[in-house]
BASEKOL-380502 format. One line per field, with one value per residue (C-alpha): x, y, z. Coordinates in steps of 0.5 Angstrom, whole numbers, plus 2048, in hexadecimal, padded with zeros to 3 digits. Layout:
N
u: [X, ...]
v: [Y, ...]
w: [Z, ...]
# end
This chain:
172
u: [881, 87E, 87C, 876, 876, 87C, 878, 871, 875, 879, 872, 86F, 874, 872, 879, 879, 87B, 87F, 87C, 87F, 87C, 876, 878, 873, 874, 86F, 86F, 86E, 868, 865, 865, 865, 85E, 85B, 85D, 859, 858, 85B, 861, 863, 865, 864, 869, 86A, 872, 875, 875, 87B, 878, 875, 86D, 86B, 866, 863, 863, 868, 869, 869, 86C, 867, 86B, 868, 86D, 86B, 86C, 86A, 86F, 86B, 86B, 864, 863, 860, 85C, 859, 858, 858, 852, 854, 84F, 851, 84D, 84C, 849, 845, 847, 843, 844, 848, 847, 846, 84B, 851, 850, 854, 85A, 859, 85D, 85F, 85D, 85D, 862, 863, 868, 86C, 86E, 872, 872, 875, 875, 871, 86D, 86B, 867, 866, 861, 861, 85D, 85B, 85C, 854, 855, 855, 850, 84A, 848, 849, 84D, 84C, 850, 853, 857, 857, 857, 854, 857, 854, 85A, 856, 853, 852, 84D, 84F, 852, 858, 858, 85E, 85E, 85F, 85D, 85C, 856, 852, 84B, 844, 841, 846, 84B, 852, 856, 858, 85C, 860, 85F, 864, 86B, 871, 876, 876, 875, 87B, 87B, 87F]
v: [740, 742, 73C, 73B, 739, 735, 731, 731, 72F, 729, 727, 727, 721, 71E, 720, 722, 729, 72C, 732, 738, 737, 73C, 741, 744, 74C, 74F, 756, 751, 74D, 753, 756, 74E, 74D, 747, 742, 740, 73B, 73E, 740, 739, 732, 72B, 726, 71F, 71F, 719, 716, 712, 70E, 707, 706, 702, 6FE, 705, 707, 70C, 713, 717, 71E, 724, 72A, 731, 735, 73D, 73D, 744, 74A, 74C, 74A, 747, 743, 73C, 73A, 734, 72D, 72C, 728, 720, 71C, 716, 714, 70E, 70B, 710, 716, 714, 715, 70D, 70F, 715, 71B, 71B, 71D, 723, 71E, 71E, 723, 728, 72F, 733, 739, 73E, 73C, 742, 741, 745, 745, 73D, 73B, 735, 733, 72C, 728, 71F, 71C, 715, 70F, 70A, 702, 700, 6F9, 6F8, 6FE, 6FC, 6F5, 6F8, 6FE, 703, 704, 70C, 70D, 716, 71A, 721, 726, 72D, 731, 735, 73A, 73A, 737, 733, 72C, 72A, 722, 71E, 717, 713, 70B, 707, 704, 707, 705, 708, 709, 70A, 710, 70D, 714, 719, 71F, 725, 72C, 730, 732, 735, 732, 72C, 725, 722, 71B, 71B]
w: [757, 75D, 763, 763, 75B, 75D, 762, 75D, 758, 75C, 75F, 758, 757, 75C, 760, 768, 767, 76D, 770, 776, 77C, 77D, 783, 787, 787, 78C, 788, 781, 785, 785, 77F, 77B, 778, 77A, 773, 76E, 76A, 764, 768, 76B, 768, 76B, 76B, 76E, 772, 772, 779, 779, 77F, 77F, 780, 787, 78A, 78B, 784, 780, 781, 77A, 77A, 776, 774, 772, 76F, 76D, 766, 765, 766, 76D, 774, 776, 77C, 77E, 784, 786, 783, 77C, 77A, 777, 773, 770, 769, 766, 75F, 75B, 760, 765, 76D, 76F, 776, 77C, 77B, 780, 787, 78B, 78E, 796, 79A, 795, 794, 78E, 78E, 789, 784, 780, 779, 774, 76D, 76B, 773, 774, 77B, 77C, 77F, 782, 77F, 783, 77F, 784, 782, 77E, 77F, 787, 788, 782, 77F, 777, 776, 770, 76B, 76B, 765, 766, 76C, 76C, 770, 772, 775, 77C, 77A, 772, 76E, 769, 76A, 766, 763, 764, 761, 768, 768, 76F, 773, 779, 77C, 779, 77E, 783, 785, 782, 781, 786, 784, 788, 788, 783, 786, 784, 77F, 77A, 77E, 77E, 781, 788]
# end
């Protein structure tokens, strides 16, 4: 069975599947077409880190799931969504001091990127209530769902989220 099924197959159940480390080829970059959204599935990583008085740092995966190398760059978009679907509060920011890059993903390898949520009680008097967010991959079109409940501001940038990089986002 090939990976990308495997990795498929255990994130359906709900499991964090392991994934090869990307390596960027300069010949494969330039060959790579930029992914899109049917090749590319998101999936939240399992940070085994603690939140802290900042907020909590939520690991977001991108695994090509399609038998072709494709490329990433950027910051994949974050929204977070409330009751009836709606909007809970400004999308996420581009976090301060990164810059994106071009990301190579073979066939089953997985890219990833930090979306940091900050704490809605200290920064805004009633916070909302996400209960899914949307995340957009850079450079594709269509945001996948993926059921992810906390508290953040209405009104206020709460969230921030890194550029895509290589590998799987495995705490440190």
């Amino acid at each position: 069975m090939p990976w990308a099924k495997v990795a498929a197959a255990a994130m359906a159940a709900g499991l964090a599947a392991p994934a090869a480390v990307a390596a960027a080829s300069p010949a494969g970059a330039a060959a790579a077409a930029r992914c899109t959204s049917g090749q590319v599935l998101a999936w939240i990583g399992l940070s085994g880190r603690p939140g802290t008085s900042r907020g909590v740092a939520v690991p977001l995966e991108f695994t090509n799931a399609s038998a072709m190398t494709c490329t990433l760059t950027g910051y994949p978009g974050v929204i977070a969504a409330g009751a009836g679907g709606r909007a809970a509060g400004p999308a996420a920011g581009h976090q301060p001091g990164t810059r994106p890059h071009l990301t190579v993903l073979l066939p089953g390898q997985t890219g990833h990127a930090v979306l940091t949520i900050g704490v809605a009680r200290s920064a805004c008097r009633k916070p909302a209530t996400a209960l899914v967010v949307r995340i957009r991959p850079p450079g594709t079109g269509a945001a996948q769902q993926i059921g992810l409940r906390f508290s953040l501001c209405a009104r206020r940038r709460t969230m921030v989220v890194s550029p895509v990089s290589q590998g799987v986002g495995v705490p440190r």
